[in-house]
N, CA, C and O of each residue as an XYZ file, in Angstrom:
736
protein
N     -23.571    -13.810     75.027
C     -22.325    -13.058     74.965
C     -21.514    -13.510     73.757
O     -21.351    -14.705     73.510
N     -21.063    -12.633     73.090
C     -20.053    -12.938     71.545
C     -18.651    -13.230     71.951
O     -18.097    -12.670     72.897
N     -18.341    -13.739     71.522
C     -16.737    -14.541     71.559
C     -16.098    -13.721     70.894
O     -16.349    -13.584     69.697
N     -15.112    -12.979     71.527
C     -13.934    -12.042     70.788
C     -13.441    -12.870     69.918
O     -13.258    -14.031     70.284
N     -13.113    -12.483     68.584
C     -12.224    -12.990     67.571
C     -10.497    -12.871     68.116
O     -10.033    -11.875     68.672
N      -9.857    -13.918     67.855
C      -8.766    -13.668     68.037
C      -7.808    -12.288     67.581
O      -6.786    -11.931     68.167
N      -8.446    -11.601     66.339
C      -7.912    -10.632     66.456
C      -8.452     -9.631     67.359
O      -7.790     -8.668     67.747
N      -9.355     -9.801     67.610
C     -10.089     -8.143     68.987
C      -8.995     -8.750     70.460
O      -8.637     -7.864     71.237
N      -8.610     -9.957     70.709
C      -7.865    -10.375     71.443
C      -6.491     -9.441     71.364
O      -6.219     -8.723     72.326
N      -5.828     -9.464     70.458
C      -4.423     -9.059     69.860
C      -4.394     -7.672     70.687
O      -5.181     -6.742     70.507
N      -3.461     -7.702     71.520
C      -2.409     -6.783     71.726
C      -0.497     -6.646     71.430
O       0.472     -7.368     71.663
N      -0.735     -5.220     70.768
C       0.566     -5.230     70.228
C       2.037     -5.689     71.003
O       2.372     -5.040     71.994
N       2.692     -6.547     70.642
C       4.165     -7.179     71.232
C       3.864     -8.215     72.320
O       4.548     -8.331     73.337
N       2.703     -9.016     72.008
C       2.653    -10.144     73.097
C       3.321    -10.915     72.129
O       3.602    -10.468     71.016
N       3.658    -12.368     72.610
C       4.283    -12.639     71.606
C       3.454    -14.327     72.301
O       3.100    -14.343     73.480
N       3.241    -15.657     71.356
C       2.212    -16.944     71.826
C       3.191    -17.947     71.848
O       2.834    -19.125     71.838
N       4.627    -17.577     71.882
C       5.717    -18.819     72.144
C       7.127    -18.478     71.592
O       7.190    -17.885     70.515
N       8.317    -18.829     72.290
C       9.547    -18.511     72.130
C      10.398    -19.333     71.486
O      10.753    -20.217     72.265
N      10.718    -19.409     70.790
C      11.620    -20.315     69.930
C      12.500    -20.627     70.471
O      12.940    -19.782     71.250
N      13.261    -21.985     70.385
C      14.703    -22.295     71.001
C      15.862    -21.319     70.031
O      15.484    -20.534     69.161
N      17.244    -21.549     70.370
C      18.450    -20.602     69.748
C      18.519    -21.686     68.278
O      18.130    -22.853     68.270
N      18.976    -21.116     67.377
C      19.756    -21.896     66.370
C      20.526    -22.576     66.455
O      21.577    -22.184     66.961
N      20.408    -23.915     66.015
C      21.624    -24.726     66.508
C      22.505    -24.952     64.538
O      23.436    -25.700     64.241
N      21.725    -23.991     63.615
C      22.164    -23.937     62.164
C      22.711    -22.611     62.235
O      22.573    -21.926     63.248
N      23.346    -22.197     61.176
C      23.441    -20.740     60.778
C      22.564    -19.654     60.117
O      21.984    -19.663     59.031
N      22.629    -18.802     60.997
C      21.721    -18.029     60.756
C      21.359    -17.605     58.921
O      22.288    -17.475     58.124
N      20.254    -17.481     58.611
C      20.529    -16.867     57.060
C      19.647    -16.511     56.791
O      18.787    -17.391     56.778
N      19.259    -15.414     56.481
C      18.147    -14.088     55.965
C      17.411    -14.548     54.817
O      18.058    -15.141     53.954
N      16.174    -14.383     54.650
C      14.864    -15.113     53.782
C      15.670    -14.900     52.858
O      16.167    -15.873     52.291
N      16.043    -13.462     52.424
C      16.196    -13.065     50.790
C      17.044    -13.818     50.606
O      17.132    -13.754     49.380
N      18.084    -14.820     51.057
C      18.774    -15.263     50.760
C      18.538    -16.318     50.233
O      19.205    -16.753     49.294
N      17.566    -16.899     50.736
C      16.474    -18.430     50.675
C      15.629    -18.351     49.516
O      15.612    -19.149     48.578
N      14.982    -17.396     49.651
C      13.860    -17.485     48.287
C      13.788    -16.495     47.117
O      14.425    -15.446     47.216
N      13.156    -16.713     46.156
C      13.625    -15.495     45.277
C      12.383    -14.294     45.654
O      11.494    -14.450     46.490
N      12.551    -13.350     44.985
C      11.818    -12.397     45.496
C      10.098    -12.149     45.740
O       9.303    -11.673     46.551
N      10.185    -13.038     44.028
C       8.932    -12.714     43.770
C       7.939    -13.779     44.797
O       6.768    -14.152     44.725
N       9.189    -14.065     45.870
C       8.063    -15.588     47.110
C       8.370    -14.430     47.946
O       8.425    -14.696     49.146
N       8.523    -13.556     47.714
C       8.715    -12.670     49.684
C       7.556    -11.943     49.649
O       7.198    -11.405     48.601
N       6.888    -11.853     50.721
C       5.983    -10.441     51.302
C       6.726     -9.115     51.166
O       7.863     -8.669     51.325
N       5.062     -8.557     50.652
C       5.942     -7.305     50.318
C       5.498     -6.387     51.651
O       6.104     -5.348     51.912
N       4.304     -6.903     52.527
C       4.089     -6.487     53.946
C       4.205     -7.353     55.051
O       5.166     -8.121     55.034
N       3.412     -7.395     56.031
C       3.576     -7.883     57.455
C       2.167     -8.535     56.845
O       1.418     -8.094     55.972
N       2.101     -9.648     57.570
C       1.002    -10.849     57.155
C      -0.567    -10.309     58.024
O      -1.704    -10.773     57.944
N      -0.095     -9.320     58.718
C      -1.138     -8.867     60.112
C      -2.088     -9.917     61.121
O      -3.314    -10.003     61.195
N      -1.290    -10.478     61.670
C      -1.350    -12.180     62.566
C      -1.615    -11.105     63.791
O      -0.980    -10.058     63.913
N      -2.715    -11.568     64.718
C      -2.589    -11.484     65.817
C      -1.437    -11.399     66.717
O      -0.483    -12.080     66.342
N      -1.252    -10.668     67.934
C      -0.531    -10.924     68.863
C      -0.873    -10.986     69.904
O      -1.074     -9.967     70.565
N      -1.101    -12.570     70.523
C      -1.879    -12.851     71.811
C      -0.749    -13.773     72.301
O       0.163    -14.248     71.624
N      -1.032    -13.955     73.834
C       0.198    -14.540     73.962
C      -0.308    -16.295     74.638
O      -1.470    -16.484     74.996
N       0.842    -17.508     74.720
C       0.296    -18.443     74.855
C      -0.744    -18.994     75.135
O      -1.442    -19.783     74.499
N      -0.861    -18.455     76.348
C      -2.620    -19.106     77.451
C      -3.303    -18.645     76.486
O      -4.173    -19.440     76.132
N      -3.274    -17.517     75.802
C      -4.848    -16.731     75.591
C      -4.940    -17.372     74.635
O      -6.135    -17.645     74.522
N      -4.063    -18.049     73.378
C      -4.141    -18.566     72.087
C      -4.812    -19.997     72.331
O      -5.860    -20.292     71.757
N      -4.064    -21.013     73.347
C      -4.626    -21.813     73.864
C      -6.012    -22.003     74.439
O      -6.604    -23.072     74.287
N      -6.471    -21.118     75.009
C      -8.099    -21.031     75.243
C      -8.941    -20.587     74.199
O     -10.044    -21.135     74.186
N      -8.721    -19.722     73.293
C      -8.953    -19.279     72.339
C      -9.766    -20.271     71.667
O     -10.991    -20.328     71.567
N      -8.330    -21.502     70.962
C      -8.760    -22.423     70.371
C      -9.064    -23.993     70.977
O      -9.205    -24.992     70.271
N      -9.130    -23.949     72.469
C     -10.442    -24.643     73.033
C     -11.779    -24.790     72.828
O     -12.524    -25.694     72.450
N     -11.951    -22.927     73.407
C     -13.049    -22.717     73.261
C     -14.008    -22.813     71.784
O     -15.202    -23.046     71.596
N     -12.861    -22.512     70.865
C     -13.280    -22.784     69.154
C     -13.344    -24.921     69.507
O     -14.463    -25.417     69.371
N     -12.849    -25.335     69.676
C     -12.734    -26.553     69.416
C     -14.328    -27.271     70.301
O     -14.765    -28.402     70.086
N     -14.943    -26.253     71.275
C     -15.968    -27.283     71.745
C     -17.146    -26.599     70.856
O     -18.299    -26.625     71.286
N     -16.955    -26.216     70.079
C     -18.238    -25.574     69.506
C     -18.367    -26.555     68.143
O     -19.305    -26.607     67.346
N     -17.135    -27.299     68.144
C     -16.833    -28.672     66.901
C     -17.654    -29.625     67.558
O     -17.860    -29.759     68.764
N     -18.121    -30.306     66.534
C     -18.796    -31.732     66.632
C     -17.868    -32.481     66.481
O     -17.253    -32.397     65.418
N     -17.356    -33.680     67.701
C     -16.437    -34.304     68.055
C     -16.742    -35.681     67.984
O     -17.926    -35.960     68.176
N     -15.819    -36.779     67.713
C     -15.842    -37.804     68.198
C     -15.906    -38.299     70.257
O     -16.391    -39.311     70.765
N     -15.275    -37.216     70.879
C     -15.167    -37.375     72.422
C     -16.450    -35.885     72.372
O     -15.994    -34.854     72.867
N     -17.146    -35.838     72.111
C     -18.555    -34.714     72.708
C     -19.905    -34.944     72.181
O     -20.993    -34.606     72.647
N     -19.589    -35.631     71.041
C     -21.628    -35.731     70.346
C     -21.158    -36.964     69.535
O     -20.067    -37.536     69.525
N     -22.287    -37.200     68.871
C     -22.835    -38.566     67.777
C     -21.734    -37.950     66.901
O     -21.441    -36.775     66.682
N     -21.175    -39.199     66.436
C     -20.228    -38.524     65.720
C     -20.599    -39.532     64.321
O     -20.289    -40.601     64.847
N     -20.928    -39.822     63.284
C     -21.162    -40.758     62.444
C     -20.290    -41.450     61.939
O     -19.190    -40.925     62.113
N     -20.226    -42.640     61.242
C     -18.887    -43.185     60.302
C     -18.839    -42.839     59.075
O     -19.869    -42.949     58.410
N     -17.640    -42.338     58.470
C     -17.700    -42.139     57.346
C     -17.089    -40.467     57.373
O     -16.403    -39.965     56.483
N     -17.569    -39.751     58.709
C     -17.110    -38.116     58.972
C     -15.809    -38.062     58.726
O     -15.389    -36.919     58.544
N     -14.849    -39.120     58.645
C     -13.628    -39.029     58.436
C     -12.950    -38.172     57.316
O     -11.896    -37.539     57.366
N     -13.800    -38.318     56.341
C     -13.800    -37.289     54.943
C     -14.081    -35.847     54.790
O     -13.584    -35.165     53.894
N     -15.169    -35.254     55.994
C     -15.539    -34.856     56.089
C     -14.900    -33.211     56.917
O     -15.580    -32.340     57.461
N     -13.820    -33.252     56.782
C     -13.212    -32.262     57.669
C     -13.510    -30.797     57.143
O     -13.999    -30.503     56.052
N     -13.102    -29.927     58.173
C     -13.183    -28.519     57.593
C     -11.923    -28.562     56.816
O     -10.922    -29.233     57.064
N     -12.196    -27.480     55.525
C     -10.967    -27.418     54.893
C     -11.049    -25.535     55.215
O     -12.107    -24.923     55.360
N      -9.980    -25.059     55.255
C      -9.742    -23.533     55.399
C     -10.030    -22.975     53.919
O      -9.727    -23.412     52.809
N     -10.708    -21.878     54.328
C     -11.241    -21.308     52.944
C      -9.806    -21.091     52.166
O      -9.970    -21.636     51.075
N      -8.676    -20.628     52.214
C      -7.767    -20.166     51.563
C      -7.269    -22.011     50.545
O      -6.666    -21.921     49.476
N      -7.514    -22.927     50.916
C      -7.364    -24.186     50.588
C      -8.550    -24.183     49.176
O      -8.234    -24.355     47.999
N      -9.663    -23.988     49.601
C     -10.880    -23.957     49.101
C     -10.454    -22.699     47.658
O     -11.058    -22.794     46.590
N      -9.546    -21.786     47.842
C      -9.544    -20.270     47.294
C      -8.413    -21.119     46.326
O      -8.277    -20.602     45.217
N      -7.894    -21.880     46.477
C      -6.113    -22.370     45.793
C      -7.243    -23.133     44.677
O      -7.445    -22.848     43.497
N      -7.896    -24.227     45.550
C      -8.431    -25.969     44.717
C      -9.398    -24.804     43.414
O      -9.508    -25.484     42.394
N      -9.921    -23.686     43.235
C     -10.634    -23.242     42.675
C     -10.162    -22.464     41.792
O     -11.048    -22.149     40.998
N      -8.950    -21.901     41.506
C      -8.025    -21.357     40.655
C      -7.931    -22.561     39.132
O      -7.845    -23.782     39.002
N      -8.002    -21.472     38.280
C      -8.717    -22.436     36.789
C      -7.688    -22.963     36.556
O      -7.865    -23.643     35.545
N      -6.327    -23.088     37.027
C      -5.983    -24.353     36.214
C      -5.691    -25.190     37.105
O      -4.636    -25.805     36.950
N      -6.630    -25.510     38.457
C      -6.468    -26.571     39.224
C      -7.938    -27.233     39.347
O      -8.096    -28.397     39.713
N      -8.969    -26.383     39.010
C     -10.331    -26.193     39.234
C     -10.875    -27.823     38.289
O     -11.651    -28.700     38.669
N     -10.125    -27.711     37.042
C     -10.884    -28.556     36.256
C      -9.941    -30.216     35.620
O     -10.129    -30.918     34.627
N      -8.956    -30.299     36.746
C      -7.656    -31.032     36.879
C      -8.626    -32.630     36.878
O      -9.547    -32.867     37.659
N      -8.084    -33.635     35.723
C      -8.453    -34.821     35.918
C      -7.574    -36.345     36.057
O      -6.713    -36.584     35.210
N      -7.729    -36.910     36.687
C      -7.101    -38.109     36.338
C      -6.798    -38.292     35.323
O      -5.602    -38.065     35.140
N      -7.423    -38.677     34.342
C      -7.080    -39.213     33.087
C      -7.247    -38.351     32.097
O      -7.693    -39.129     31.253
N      -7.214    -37.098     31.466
C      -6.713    -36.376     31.136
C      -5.155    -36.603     30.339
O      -4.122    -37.129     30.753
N      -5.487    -35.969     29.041
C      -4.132    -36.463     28.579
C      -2.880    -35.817     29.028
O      -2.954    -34.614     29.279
N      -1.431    -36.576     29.210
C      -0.362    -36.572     29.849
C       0.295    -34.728     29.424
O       0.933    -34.009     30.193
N      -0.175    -34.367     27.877
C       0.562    -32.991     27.727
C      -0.221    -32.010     28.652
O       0.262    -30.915     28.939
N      -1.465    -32.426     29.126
C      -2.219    -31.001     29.656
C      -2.164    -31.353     31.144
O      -3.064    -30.831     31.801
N      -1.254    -32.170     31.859
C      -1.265    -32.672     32.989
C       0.087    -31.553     33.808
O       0.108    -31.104     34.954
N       1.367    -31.337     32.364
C       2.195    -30.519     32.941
C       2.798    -29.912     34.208
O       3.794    -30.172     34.883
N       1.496    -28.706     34.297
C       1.668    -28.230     34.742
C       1.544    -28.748     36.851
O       2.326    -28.540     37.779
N      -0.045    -29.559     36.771
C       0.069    -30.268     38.286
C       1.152    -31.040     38.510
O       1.379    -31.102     39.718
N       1.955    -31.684     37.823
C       2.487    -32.542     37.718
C       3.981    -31.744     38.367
O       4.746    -32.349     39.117
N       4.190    -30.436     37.967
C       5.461    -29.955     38.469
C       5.032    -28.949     39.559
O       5.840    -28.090     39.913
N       3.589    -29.021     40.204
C       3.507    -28.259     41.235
C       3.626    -29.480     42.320
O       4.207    -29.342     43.397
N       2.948    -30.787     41.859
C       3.204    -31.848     42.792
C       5.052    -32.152     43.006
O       5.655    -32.527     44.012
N       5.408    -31.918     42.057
C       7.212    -32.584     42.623
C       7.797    -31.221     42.904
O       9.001    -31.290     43.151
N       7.432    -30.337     42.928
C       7.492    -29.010     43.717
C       7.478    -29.183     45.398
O       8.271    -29.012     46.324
N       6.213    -29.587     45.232
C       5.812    -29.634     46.673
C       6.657    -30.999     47.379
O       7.254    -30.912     48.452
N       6.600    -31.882     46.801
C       7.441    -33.061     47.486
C       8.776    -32.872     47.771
O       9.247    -33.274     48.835
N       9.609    -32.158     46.726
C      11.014    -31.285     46.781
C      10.953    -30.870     47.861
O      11.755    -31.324     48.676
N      10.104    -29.978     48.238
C      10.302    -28.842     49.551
C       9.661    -29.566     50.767
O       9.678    -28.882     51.790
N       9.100    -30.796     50.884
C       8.488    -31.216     51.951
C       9.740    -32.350     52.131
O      10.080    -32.828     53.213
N      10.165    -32.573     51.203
C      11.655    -33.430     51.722
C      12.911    -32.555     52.058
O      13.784    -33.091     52.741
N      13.079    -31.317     51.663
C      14.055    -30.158     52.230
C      13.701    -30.041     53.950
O      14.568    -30.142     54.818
N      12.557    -29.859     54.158
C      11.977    -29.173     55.114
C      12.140    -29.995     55.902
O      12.838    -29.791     56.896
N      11.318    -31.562     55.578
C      11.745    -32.824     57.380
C      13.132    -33.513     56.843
O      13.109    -34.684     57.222
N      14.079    -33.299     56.262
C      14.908    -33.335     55.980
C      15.316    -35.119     55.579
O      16.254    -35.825     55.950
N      14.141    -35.393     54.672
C      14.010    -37.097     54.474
C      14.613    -37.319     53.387
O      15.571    -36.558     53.249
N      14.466    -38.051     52.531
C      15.473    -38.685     51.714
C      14.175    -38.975     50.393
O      14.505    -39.101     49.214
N      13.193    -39.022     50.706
C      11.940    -38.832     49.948
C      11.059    -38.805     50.595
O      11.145    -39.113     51.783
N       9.581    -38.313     49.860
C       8.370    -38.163     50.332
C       7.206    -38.793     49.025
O       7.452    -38.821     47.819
N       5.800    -39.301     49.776
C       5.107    -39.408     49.022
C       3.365    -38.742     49.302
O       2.562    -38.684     50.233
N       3.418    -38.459     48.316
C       2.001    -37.482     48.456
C       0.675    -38.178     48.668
O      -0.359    -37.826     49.236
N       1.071    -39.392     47.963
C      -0.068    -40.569     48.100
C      -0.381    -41.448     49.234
O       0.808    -41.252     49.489
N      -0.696    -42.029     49.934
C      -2.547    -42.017     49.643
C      -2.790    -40.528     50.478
O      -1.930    -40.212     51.300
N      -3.850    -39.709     50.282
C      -3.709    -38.590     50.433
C      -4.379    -38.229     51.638
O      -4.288    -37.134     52.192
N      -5.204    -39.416     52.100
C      -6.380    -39.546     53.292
C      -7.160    -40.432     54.042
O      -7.286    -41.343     53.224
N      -7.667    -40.726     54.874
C      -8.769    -41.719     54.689
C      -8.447    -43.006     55.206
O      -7.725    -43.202     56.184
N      -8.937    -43.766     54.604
C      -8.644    -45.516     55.141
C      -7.188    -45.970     54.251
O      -6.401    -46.846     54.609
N      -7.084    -45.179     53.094
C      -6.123    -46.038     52.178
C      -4.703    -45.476     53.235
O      -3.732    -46.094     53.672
N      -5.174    -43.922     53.381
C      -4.088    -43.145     54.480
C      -3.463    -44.082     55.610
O      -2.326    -44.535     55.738
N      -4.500    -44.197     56.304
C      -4.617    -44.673     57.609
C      -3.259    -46.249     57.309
O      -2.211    -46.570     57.871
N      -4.135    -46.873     56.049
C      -3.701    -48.086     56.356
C      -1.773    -48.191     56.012
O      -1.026    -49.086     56.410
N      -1.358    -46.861     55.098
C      -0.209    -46.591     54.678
C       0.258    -46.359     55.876
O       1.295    -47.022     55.877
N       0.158    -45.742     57.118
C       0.403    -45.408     57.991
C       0.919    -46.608     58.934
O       1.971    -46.767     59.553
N       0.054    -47.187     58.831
C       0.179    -48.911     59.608
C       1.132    -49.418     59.445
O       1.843    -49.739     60.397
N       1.599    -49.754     57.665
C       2.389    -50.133     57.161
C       3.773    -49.628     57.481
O       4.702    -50.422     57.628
N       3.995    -47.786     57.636
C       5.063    -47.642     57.477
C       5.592    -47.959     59.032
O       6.732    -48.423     59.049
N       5.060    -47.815     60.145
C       4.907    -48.173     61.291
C       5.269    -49.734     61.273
O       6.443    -49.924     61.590
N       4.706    -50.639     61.044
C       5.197    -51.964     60.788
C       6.657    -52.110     60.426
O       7.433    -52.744     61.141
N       7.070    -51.427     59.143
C       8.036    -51.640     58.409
C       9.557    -50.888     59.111
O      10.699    -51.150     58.733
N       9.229    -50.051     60.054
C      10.125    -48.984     61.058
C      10.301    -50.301     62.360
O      11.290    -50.265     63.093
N       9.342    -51.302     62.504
C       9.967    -51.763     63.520
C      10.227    -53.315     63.329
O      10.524    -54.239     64.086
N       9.951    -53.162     61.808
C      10.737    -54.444     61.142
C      12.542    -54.413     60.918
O      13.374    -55.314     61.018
N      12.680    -52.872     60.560
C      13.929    -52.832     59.877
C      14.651    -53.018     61.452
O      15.719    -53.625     61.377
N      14.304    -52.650     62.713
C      14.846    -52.256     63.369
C      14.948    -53.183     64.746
O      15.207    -52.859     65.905
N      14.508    -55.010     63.893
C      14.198    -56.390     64.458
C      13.487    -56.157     65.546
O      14.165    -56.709     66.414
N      12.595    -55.716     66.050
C      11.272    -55.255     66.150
C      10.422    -55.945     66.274
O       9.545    -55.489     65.540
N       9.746    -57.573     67.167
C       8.158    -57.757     66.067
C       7.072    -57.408     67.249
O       7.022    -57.884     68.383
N       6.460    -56.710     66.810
C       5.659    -56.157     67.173
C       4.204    -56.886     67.098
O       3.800    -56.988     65.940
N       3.476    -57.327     67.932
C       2.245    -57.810     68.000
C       0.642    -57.475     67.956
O      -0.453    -57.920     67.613
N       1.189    -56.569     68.445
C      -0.538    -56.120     68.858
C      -0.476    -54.549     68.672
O       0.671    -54.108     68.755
N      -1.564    -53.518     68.416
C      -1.893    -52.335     68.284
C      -2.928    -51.660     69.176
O      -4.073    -51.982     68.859
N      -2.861    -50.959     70.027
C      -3.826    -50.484     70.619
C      -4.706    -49.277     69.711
O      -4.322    -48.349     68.999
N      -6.033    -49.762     70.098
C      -7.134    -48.839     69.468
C      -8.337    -48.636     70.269
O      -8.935    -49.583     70.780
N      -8.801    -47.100     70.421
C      -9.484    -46.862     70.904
C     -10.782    -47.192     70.935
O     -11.146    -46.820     69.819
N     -11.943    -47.747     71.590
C     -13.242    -47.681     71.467
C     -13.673    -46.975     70.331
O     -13.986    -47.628     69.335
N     -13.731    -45.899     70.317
C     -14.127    -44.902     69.980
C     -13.708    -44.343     68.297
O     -13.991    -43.337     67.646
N     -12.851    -45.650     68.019
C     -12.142    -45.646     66.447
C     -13.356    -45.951     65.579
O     -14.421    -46.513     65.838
N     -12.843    -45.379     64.417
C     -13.492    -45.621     62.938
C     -13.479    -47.500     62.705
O     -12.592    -48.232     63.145
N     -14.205    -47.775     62.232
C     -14.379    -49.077     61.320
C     -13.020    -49.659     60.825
O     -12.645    -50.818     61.005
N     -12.340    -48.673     60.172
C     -11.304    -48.755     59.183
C     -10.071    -48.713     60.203
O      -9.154    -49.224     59.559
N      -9.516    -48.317     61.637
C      -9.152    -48.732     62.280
C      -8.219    -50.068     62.715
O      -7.051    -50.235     62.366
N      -8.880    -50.829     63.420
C      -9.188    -52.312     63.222
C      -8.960    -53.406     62.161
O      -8.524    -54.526     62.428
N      -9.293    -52.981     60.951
C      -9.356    -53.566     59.896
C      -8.007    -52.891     59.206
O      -7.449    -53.664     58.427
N      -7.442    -51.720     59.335
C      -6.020    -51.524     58.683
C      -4.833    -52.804     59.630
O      -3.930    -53.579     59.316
N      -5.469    -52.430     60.739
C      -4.180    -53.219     61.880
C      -3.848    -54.576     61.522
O      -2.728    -55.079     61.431
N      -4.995    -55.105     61.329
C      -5.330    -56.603     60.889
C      -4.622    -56.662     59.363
O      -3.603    -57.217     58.954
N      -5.251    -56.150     58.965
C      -4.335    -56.114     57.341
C      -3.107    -56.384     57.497
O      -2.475    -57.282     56.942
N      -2.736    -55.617     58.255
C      -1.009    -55.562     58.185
C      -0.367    -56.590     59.095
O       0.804    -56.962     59.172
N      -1.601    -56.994     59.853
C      -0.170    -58.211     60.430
C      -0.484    -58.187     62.420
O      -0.116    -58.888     63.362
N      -1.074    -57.352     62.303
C      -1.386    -56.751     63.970
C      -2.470    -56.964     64.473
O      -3.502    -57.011     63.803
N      -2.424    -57.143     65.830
C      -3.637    -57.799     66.381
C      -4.177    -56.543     67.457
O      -3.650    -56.039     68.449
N      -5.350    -56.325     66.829
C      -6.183    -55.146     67.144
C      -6.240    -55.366     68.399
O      -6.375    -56.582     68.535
N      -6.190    -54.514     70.057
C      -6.612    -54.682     70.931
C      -7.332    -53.411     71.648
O      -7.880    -53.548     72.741
């Protein structure tokens, strides 16, 4: 039997979750962005409503090779699906052939899509800065540790031990320890 796509699901005016009221003032996109960032149609998104979205992407999620369902290897950590539209951006020619070391005049342009993006990701969780770096992985993981450490340092805090699952990566364990924490 074939698995309906979430759109063969979609019936018109269900709606998959209700927003709380504004506790800001209200204010209309055009007001927010300039034009040439607005849709000039309707994005054509499904309309299914909670449960069904929720099973939906269950049922998508056991058909994944999991750490809690099969052999899962070390190292898969890198390894994630990326969404083709991600895949459709990284492949656009002047991101396609983007290098580290590369000289600083032909860097320009990433360079002001990256403090672009950090601008609006510090608007948005409403922080005081953001950093794009480390971008993944173990170096991720272990930044993570750190900032966690350092949140319950400022806040006289000492914190001892870290719980970790069986079922963790290598790199796990070995970030906790790094930082000061005793893996349990």
């Amino acid at each position: 039997m074939k698995d309906e796509l979430i759109f063969e699901k979609s019936r018109e005016g269900r709606i998959g979750c209700a927003l709380p009221q504004l506790d800001v003032p209200a204010k209309k996109i055009e007001e927010m962005l300039p034009e040439s960032s607005l849709r000039t149609s309707e994005p054509g998104l499904p309309e299914v409503g909670e449960v069904e979205i929720v099973r939906h992407f269950v049922n998508l999620s056991h058909k994944n090779i999991g750490v809690d369902t099969n052999f899962y290897p070390l190292g898969s950590c890198t390894m994630k699906y990326n969404p083709k539209i991600n895949e459709t951006l990284a492949g656009l020619p002047g991101l396609l052939k983007l290098h580290p070391y590369q000289p600083q005049h032909l860097s320009q342009g990433i360079l002001e899509l990256l403090y672009l993006l950090g601008e609006y990701l510090k608007e948005i969780a409403g922080l005081p800065a953001v950093s794009l770096q480390p971008a993944a992985g173990a170096h991720g993981e272990l930044a993570g540790v750190l900032m966690m450490r350092a949140y319950h340092l400022d806040r006289g805090e000492h914190r001892t031990k870290m719980l970790i699952p069986d079922s963790a990566h290598g790199t796990n364990p070995a970030s906790t320890a790094i930082c000061g924490f005793k893996p349990v």
